[in-house]
C-alpha positions as a printed NumPy array, in Angstrom:
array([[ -4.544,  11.604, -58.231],
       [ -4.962,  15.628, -57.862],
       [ -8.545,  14.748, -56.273],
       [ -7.212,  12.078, -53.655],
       [ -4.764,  15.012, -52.454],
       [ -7.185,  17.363, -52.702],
       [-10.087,  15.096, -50.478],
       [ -6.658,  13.9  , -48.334],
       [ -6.132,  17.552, -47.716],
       [ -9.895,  18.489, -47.241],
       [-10.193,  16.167, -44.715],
       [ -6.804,  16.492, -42.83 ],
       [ -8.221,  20.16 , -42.635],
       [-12.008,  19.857, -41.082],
       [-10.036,  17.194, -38.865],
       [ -7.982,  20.154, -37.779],
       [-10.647,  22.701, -37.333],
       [-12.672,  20.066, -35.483],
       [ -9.595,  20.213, -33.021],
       [ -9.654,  23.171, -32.604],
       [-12.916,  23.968, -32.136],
       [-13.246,  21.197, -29.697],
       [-10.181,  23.125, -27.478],
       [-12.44 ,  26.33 , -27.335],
       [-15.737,  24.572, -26.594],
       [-13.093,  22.919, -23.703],
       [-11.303,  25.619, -23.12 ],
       [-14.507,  28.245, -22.378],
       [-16.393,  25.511, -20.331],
       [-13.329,  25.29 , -18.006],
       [-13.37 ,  28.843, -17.988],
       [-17.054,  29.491, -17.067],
       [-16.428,  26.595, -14.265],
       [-13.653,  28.428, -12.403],
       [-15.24 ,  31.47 , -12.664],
       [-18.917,  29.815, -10.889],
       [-16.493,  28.317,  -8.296],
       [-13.553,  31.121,  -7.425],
       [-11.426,  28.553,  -8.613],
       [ -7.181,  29.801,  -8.344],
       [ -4.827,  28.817,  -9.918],
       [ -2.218,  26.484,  -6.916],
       [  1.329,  27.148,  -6.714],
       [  3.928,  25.808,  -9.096],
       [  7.046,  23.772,  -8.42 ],
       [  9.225,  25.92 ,  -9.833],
       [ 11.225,  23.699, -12.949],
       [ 13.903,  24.016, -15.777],
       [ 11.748,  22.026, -18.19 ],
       [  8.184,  23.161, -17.343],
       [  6.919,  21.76 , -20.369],
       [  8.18 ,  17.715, -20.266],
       [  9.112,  17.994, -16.448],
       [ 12.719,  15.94 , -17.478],
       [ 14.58 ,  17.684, -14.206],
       [ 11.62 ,  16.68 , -12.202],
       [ 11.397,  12.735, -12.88 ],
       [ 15.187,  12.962, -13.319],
       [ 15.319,  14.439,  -9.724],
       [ 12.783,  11.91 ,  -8.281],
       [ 14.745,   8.423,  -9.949],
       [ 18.056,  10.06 ,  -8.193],
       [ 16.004,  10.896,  -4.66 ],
       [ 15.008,   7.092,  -4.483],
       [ 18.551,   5.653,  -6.053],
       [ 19.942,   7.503,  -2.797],
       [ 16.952,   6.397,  -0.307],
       [ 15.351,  10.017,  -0.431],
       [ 12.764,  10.635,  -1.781],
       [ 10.367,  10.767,   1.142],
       [ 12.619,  13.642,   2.481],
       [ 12.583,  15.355,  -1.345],
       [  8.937,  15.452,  -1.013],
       [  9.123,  16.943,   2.688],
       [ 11.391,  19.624,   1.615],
       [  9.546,  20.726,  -1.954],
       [  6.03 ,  21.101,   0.467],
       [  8.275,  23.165,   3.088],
       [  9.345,  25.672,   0.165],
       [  6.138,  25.502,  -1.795],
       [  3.22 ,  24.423,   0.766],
       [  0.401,  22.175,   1.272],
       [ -0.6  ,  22.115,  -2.46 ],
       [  1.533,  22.536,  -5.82 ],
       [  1.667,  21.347,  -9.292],
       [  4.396,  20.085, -11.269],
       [  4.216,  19.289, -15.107],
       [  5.917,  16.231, -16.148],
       [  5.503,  14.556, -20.079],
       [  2.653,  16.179, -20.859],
       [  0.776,  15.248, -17.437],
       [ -0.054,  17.771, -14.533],
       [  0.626,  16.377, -11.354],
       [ -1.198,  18.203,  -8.474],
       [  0.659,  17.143,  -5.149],
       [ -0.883,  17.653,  -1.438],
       [ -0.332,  16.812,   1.896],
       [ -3.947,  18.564,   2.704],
       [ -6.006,  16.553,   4.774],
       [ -8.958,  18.23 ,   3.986],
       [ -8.084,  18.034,   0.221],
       [ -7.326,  14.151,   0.065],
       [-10.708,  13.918,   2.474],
       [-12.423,  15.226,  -0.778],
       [-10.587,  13.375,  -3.456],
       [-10.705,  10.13 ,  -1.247],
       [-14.161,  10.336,   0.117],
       [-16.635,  13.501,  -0.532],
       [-15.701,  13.391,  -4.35 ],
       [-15.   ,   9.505,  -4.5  ],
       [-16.921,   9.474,  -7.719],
       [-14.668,  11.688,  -9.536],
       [-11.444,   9.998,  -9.475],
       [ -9.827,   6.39 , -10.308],
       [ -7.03 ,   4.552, -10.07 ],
       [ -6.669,   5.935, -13.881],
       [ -5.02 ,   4.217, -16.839],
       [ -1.374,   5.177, -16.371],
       [ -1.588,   3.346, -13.17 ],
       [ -3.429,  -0.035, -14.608],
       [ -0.609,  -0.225, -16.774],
       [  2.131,  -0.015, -14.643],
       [  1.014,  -2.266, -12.506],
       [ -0.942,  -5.142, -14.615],
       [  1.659,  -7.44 , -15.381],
       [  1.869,  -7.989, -11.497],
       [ -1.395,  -7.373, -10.064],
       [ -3.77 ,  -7.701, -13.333],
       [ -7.461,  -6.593, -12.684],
       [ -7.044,  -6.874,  -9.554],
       [ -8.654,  -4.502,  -6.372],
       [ -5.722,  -2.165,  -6.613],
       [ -6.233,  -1.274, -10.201],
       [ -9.617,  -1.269, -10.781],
       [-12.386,   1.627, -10.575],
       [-16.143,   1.574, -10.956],
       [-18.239,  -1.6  , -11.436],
       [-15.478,  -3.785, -11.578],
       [-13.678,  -2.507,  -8.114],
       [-17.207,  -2.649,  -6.642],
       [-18.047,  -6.392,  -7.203],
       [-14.429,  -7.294,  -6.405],
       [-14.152,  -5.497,  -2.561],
       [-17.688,  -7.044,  -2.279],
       [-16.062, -10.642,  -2.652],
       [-13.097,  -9.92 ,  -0.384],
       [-14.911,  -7.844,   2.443],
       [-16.286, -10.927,   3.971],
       [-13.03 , -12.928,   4.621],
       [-12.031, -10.157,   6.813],
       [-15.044, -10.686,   9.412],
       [-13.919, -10.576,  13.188],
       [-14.129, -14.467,  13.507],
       [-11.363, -14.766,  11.279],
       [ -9.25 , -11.958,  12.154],
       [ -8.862, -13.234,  15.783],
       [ -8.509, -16.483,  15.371],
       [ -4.945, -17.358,  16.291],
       [ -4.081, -20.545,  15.555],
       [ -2.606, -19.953,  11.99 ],
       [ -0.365, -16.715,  13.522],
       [  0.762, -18.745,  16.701],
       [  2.056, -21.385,  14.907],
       [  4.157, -18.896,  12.254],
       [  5.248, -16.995,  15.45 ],
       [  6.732, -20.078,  17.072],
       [  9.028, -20.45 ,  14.179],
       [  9.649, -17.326,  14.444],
       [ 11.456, -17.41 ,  17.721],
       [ 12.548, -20.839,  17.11 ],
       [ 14.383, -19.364,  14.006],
       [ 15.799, -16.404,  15.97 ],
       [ 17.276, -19.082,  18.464],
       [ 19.054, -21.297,  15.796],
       [ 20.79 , -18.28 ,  14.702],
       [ 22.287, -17.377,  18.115],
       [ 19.688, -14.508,  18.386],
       [ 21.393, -12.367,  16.128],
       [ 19.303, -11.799,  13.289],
       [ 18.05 ,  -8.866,  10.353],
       [ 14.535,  -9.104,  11.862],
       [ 12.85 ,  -7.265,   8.81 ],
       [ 14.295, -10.172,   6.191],
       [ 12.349, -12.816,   9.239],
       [  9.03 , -10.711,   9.405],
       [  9.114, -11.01 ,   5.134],
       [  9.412, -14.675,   5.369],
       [  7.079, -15.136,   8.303],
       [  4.221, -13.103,   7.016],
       [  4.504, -14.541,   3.701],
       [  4.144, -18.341,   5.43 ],
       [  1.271, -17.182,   7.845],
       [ -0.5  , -15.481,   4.887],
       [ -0.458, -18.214,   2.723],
       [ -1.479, -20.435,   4.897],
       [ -4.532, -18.137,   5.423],
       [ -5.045, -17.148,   2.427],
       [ -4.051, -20.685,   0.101],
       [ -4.846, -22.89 ,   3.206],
       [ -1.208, -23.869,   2.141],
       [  1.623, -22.027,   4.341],
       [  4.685, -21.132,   1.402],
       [  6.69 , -22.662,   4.292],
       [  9.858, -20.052,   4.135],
       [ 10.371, -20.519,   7.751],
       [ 11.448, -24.154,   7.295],
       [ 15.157, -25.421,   7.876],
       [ 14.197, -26.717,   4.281],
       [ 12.554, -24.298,   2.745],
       [ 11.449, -25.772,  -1.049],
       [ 13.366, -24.08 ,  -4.02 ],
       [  9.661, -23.115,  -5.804],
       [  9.187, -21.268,  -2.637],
       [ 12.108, -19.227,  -2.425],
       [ 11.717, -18.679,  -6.219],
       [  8.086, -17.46 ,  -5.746],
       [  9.685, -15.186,  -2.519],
       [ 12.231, -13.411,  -4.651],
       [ 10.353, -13.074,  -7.843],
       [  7.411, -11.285,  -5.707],
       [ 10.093,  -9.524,  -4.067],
       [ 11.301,  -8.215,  -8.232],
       [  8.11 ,  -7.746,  -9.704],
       [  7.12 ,  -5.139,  -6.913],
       [ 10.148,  -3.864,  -7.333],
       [  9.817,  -3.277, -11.379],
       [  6.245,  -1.842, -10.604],
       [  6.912,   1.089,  -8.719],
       [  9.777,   1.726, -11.268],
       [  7.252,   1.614, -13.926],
       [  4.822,   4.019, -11.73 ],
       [  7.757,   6.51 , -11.689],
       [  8.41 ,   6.423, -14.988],
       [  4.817,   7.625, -15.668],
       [  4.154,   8.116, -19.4  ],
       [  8.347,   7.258, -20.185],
       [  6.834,   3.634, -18.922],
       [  7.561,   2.034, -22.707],
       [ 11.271,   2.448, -21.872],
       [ 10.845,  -0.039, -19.382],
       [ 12.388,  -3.29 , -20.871],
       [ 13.433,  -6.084, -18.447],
       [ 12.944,  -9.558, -19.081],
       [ 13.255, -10.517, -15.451],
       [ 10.592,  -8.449, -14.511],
       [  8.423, -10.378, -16.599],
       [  9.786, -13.84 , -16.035],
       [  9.375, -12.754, -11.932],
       [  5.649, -11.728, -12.677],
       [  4.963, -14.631, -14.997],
       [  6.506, -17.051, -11.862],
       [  4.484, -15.197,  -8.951],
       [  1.223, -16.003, -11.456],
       [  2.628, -19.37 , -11.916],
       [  2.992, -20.55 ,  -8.313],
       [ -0.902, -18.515,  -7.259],
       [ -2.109, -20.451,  -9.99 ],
       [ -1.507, -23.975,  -8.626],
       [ -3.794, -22.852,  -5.421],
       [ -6.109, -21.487,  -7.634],
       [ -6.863, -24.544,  -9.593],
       [ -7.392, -26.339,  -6.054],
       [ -9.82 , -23.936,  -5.281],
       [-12.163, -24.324,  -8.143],
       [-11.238, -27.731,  -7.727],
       [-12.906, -27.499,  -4.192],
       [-15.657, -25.341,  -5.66 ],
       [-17.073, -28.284,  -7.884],
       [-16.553, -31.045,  -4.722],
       [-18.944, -28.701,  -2.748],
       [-21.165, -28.25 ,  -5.688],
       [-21.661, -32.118,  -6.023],
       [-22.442, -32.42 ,  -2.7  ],
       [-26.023, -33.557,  -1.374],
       [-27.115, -30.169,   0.453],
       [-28.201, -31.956,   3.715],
       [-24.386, -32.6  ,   3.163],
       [-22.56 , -29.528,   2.833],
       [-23.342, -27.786,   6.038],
       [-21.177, -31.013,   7.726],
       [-18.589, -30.812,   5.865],
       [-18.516, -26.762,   5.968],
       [-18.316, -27.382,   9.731],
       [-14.779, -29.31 ,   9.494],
       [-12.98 , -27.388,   6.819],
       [-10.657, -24.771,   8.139],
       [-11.213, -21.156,   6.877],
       [ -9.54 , -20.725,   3.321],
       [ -9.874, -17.57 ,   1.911],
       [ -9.333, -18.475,  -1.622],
       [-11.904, -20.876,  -1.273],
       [-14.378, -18.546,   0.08 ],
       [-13.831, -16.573,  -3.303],
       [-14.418, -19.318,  -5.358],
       [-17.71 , -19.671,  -3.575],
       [-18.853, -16.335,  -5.68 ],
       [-16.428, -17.172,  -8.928],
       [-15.029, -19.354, -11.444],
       [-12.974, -17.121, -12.98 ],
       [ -9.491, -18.275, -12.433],
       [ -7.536, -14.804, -13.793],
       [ -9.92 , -13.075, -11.808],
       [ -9.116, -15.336,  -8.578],
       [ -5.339, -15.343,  -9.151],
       [ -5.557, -11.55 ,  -9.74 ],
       [ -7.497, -10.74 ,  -6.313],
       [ -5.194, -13.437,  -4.333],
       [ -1.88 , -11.961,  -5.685],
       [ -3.503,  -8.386,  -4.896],
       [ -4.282,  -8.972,  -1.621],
       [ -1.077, -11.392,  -0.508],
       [  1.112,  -8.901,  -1.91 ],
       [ -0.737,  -6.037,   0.642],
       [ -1.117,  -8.36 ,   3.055],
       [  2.111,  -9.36 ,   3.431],
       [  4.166,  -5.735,   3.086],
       [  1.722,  -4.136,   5.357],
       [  2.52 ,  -6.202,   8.176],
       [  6.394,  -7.299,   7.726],
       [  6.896,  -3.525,   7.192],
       [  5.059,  -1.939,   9.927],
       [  6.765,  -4.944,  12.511],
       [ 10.173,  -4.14 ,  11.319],
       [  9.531,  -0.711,  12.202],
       [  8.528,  -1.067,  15.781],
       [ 11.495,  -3.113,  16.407],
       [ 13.845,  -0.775,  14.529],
       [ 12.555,   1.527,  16.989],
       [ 12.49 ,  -0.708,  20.022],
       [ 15.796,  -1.485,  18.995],
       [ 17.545,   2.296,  19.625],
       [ 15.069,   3.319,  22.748],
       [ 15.85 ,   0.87 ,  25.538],
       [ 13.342,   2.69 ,  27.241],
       [ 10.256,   2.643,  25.084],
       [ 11.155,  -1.453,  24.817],
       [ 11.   ,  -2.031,  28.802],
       [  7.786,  -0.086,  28.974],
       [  6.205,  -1.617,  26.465],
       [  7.759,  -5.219,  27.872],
       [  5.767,  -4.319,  30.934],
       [  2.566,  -4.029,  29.681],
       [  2.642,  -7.036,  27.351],
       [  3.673,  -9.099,  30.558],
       [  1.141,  -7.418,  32.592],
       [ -1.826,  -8.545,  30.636],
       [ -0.387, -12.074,  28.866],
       [ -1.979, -15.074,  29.19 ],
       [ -1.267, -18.774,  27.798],
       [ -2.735, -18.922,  24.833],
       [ -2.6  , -15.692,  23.788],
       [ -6.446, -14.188,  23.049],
       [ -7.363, -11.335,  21.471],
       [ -9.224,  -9.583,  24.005],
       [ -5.444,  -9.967,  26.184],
       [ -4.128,  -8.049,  23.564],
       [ -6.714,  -5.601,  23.244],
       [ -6.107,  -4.673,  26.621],
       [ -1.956,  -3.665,  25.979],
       [ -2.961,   0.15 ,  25.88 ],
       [  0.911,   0.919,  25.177],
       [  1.246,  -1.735,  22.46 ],
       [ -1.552,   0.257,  20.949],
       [  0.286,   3.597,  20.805],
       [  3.441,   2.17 ,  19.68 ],
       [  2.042,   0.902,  16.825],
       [  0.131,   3.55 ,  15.831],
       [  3.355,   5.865,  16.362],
       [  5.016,   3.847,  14.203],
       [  2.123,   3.798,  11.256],
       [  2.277,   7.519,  11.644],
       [  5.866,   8.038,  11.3  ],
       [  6.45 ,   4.882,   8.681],
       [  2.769,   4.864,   6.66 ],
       [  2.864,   1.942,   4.947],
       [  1.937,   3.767,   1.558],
       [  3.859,   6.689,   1.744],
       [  2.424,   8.519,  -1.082],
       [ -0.468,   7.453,  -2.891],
       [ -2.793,   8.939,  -6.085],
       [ -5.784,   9.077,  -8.101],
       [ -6.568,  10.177, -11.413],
       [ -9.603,  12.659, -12.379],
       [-12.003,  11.135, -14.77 ],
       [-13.936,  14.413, -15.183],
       [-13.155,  17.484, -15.072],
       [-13.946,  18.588, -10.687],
       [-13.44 ,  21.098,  -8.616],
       [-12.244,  20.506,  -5.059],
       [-12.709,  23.302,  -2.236],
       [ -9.236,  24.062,  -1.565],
       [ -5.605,  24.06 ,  -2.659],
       [ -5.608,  27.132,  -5.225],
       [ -4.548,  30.588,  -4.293],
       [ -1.063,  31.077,  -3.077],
       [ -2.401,  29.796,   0.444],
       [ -3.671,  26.99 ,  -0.852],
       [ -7.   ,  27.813,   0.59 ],
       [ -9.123,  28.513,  -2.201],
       [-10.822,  26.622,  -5.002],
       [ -8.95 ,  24.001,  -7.393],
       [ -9.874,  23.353, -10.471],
       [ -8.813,  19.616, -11.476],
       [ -8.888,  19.029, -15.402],
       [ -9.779,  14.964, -16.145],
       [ -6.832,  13.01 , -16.435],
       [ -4.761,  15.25 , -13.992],
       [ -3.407,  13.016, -11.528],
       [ -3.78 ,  14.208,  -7.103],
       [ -0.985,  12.905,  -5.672],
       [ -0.753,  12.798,  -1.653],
       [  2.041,  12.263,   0.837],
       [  0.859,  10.214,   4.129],
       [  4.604,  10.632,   4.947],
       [  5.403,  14.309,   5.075],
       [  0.927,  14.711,   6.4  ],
       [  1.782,  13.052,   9.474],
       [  4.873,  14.715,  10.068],
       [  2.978,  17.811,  10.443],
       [  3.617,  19.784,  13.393],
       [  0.703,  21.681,  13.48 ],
       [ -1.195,  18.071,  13.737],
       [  1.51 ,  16.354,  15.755],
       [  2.968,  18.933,  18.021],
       [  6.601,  20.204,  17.549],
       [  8.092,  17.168,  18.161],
       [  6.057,  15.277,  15.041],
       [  9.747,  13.776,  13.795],
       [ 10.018,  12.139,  17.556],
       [  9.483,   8.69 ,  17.851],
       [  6.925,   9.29 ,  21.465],
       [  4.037,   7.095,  21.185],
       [  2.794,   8.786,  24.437],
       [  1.291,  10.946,  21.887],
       [ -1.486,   9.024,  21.576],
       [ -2.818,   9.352,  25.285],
       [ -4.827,  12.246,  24.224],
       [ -4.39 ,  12.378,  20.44 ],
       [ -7.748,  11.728,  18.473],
       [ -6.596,  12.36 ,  14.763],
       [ -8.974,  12.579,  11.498],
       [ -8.223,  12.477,   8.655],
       [ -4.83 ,  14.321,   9.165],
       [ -3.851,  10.225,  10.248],
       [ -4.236,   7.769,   7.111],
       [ -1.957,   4.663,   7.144],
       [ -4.851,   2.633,   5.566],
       [ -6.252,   5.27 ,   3.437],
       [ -9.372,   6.777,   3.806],
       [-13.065,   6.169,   1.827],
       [-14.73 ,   3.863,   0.376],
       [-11.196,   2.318,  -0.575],
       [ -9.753,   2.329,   2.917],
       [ -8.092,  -0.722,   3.151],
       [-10.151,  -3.49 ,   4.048],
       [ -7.533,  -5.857,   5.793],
       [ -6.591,  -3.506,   8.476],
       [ -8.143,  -4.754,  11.334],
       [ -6.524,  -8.082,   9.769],
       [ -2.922,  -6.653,   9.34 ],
       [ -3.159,  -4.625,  13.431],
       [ -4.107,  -7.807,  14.929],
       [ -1.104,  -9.9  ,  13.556],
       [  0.816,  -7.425,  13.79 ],
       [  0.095,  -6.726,  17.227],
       [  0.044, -10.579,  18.272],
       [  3.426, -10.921,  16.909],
       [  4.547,  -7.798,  18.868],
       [  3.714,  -9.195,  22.097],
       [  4.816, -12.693,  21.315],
       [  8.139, -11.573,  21.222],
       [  8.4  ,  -9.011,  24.236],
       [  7.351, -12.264,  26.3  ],
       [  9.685, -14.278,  24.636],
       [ 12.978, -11.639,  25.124],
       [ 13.705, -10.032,  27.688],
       [ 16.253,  -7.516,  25.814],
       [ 17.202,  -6.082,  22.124],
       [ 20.487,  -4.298,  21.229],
       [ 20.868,  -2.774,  18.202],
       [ 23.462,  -3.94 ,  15.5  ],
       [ 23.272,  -1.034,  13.366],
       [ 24.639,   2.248,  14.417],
       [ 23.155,   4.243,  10.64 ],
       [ 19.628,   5.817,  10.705],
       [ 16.771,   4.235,   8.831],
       [ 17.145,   4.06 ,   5.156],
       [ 14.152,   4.098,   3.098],
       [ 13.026,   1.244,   0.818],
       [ 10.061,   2.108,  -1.46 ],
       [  8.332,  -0.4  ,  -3.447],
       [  4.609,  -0.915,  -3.228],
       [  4.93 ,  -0.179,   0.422],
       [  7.587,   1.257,   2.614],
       [ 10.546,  -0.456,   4.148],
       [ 13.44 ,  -0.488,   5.247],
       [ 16.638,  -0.571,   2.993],
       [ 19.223,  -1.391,   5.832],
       [ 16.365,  -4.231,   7.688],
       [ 16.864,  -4.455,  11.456],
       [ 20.209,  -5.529,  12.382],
       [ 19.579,  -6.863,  16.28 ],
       [ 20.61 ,  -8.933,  18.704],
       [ 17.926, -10.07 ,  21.038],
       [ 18.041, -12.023,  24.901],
       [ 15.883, -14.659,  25.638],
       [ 13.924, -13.896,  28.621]])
């Protein structure tokens, strides 16, 4: 017995001298590192609880509860600058609004960050292995299979959005043109998506709409919602315990299941197929997206993980950025009858591509409104080594910073393009004249930046701006129906909490 303890003891003690001389072999490389580089320390938000960061998370859960947190994160960079750190639970956060920073972290010094554990977790129940949560290999092969389906020939072909669009404004009629335009754009998306994406519209839009689709609607609509609240909670994520968040994940999984079973389904008709065969009948299927995956796979988690991914982006992106231009087209009469002009001025029956391409002012209105409303607000990425990135220490954040693996970077597209040494003083003003003679780098990110930049932009602009001028031919007016300023909404993506109360006159 008195030798167990005594070999228990022995070894409980080279375990802790192994510690600790593992912290000074850490501690002295880290050293000699900053030193080589002129590495500073950044600035610190200043905290009650430095050490577990409680005031800080505390601070941030009450921010969002009250629809601001965006504006918390403006005002801690106005009194603390481009670059600071706060410590919550054990984990340093390093927060920036930086452009030249997030350049590095994004692009210049891809390999040296992830998407990181922390964030896997939070968000695999609803998204799985998905693009969003993956790094390395995995991310690699996965953006490989999706970048494809986003080829110009698909992108601008308009058949699947005209169709969605002309429910649209059918739907906006039956309700005597007084409508919350955001909950519409949700729906609409969601249907023209599907469609694209399943080759099966969820059919939302319908007078008779089934119940498994408004089931799949509002559990999507939950299990983002339990995600970010997970994110937030960072390493306090285990006190996260809500069955409906589950049961709305486990539904969302459910219903992309069903198409993905179709797809393989589809993958082993095509396989059977005589080849002198298959280029015929390639020629008179419509474009499928899911199929086109199952061209590469047969994995069906990995399909229903990429599809969920990708119709969950797909479809915030571009409800969220249209309910923005028409909350905004909605409180300057002005902006709407210029705009109005120039869709009219270059519309033609059907609408193409290259019409639209040729709306200059549609252009800067939406790109006003991705600068003001970024679709992902705030974003981050985990070190998975220890780096150093050329600026953000020093009380000017100008110097060297030393990043320690595992710290997390965590940057603001909101309060960035707010800026007004970027935007001019007026960078809270709504004035997409802006853009005559603005030619922004990387100071302008609403689809990130990198080998990450989000590959379904061109996709998300293009229905986005089809669906725009769609409905400035179809009214001729919009009054608002909400007299309160915007309210923040953030889940994945940002929204709006209040929608778009309107009424809009048919032309």
């Amino acid at each position: 017995m008195a030798i167990s303890l005594f070999l228990a003891a022995g070894g409980l003690l080279a375990l802790v001298v192994y510690r600790i001389v593992q912290w000074l072999v850490r501690y002295r490389r880290r050293s000699i590192m900053k030193r080589q580089n002129g590495c500073l320390p950044p600035k610190k938000l200043s905290q009650i609880d430095p050490v577990l960061g409680t005031d800080v998370v505390l601070q941030n859960l009450g921010a969002a509860k009250k629809f601001g947190f965006l504006n918390l994160l403006r005002s801690r960079h106005a009194a603390n600058g481009l670059t600071f750190t706060t410590n919550t639970y054990f984990r340093t956060t390093i927060n920036t609004c930086d452009p030249t920073l997030i350049q590095n972290v994004l692009s210049f010094q891809f390999q040296d960050f992830g998407m990181g554990p922390l964030r896997r977790k939070s968000a695999s129940p609803l998204l799985g292995r998905g693009i969003f949560t993956t790094d390395d290999e995995i991310w690699a092969h996965q953006r490989a299979l999706i970048r494809p389906s986003f080829v110009r020939a698909q992108v601008t072909d308009f058949s699947i959005f005209g169709h969605h669009v002309d429910q649209l404004i059918a739907l906006i009629g039956r309700r005597n043109y007084e409508v919350d335009l955001q909950q519409l754009f949700f729906r609409m998306v969601l249907d023209s998506n599907s469609e694209y994406m399943f080759g099966e519209s969820v059919g939302l839009m319908s007078e008779n709409a089934s119940e498994s689709a408004t089931t799949f609607h509002h559990a999507l609509d939950y299990a983002q919602q339990g995600t970010i609240l997970r994110l937030r909670l960072g390493n306090l994520m285990f006190t996260h315990r809500d069955q409906k968040f589950r049961d709305s994940c486990a539904t969302v999984h459910a219903y992309a299941d069903k198409f993905v079973s179709q797809a393989l389904e589809y993958r082993r008709s095509k396989t059977a197929l005589p080849d002198e065969e298959k280029g015929d009948e390639l020629a008179r299927q419509k474009y499928v997206f899911l199929n086109e995956l199952a061209k590469d796979t047969d994995d069906p988690i990995m399909l229903r993980d990429q599809i969920v991914n990708m119709l969950l982006a797909a479809r915030d992106t571009t409800a969220g950025l249209l309910a923005f231009v028409f909350f905004m087209l909605a409180r300057r009469p002005e902006i709407w009858a210029k705009l109005r002009a120039d869709v009219l001025e270059h519309y033609c029956e059907p609408l193409t591509y290259e019409a639209i391409m040729s709306m200059q002012y549609l252009r800067f209105v939406v790109q006003e409104t991705l600068r003001l409303f970024p679709p992902i607000a705030t974003n981050s990425r985990m070190a998975n080594k220890d780096t150093v990135l050329p600026v953000g220490g020093g009380p000017d954040g100008k110097s060297p910073l030393f990043v320690a693996k595992h710290n997390v970077v965590t940057y603001s597209t909101f309060v960035m393009h707010r800026r007004k040494e970027f935007f001019g003083e007026d960078a809270d003003e709504f004035r997409p004249e802006r853009w005559e003679n603005l030619r922004p780098g990387w100071e302008f990110l609403p689809f990130n930046g990198g080998p990450r930049i989000c590959p379904g932009q061109k996709f998300a602009l293009t229905e986005s701006s089809y669906t725009i001028a769609r409905l400035l031919h179809a009214f001729s007016s919009i009054e608002n129906r909400d007299p309160t300023d915007w309210r923040e909404q953030l889940t994945l993506s940002l929204t709006l909490n209040n929608g778009v109360q309107c009424r809009l006159i048919p032309a």
